[in-house]
N, C-alpha and C positions, 0 to 999 in steps of 0.2 A: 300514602306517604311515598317518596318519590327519594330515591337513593341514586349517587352522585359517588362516583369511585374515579380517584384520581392517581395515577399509575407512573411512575417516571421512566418505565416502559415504552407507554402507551405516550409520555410527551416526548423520548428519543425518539421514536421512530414516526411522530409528525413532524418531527425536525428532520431527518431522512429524507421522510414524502415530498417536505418544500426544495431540498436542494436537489432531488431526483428530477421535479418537475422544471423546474427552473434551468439544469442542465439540459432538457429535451427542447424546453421552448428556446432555449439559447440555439440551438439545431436547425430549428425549422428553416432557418435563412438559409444554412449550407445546402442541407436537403432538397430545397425546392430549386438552388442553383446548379445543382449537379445534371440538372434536366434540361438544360438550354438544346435547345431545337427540336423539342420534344413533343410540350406542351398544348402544342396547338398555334403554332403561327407567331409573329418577331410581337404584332400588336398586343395580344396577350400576355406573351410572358413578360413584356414590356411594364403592363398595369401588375404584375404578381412581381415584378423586382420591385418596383415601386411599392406596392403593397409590403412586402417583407424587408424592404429596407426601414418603413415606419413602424411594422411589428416590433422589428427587432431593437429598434431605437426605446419603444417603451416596455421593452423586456428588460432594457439593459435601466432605465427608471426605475421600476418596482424593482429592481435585482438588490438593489441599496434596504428597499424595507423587507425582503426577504432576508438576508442578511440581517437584519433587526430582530426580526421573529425567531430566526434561527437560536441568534444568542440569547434570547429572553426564554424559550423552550429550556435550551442549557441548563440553564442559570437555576427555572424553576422545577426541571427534575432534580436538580441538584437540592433545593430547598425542603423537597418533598423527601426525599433519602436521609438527609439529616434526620427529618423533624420524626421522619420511622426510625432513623437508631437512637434519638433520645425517646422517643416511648418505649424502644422496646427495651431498652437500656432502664430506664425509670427516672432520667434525668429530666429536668423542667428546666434549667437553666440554657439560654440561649448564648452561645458562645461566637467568637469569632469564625466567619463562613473556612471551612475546611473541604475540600477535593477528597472525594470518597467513590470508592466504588458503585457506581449503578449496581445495584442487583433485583431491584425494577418492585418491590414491596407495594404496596397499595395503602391510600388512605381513603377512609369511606368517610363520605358525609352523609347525614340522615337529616332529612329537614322537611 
């Protein structure tokens, strides 16, 4: 039997890890410019500007569906928080979505 425990914890803080990461690849452009005469000769750093200008071009693409994942992560720690204070509450009744405190509870699935 395989157990499946889903955390609004654990989906804050993959929402975190994508805008962390998304932040550093947004970087990599400035980072590899700060090194001009550095690198190894005008022809190379020539192919690594080029190179990081197209990086960066579809970093700044997927930055839109990160951004996506981001607020869907939100959204569904948030579904996950409710649906823990109406069990723990004893309410069954699905109400208008309401802004609650994270305080990161866990739902286990058993299947």
């Amino acid at each position: 039997m395989s157990r499946l425990v889903v955390d609004s914890r654990t989906l804050l803080a993959v929402r975190d890890t994508l805008g962390r990461l998304h932040h550093q690849l947004l970087g990599i452009h400035t980072a590899v410019g700060c090194h001009e005469g550095a690198l190894g000769g005008r022809t190379l750093e020539s192919e690594l500007e080029q190179f990081c200008g197209r990086w960066h071009f579809g970093i700044l693409e997927i930055g839109g569906e990160i951004a996506d994942m981001r607020h869907r992560l939100l959204r569904a720690a948030d579904a996950y928080e409710r649906i823990e204070g109406q069990i723990g509450s004893g309410t069954t009744t699905v109400g208008a979505p309401r802004r609650r405190h994270l305080s990161g509870s866990g739902t286990t699935i058993v299947g």
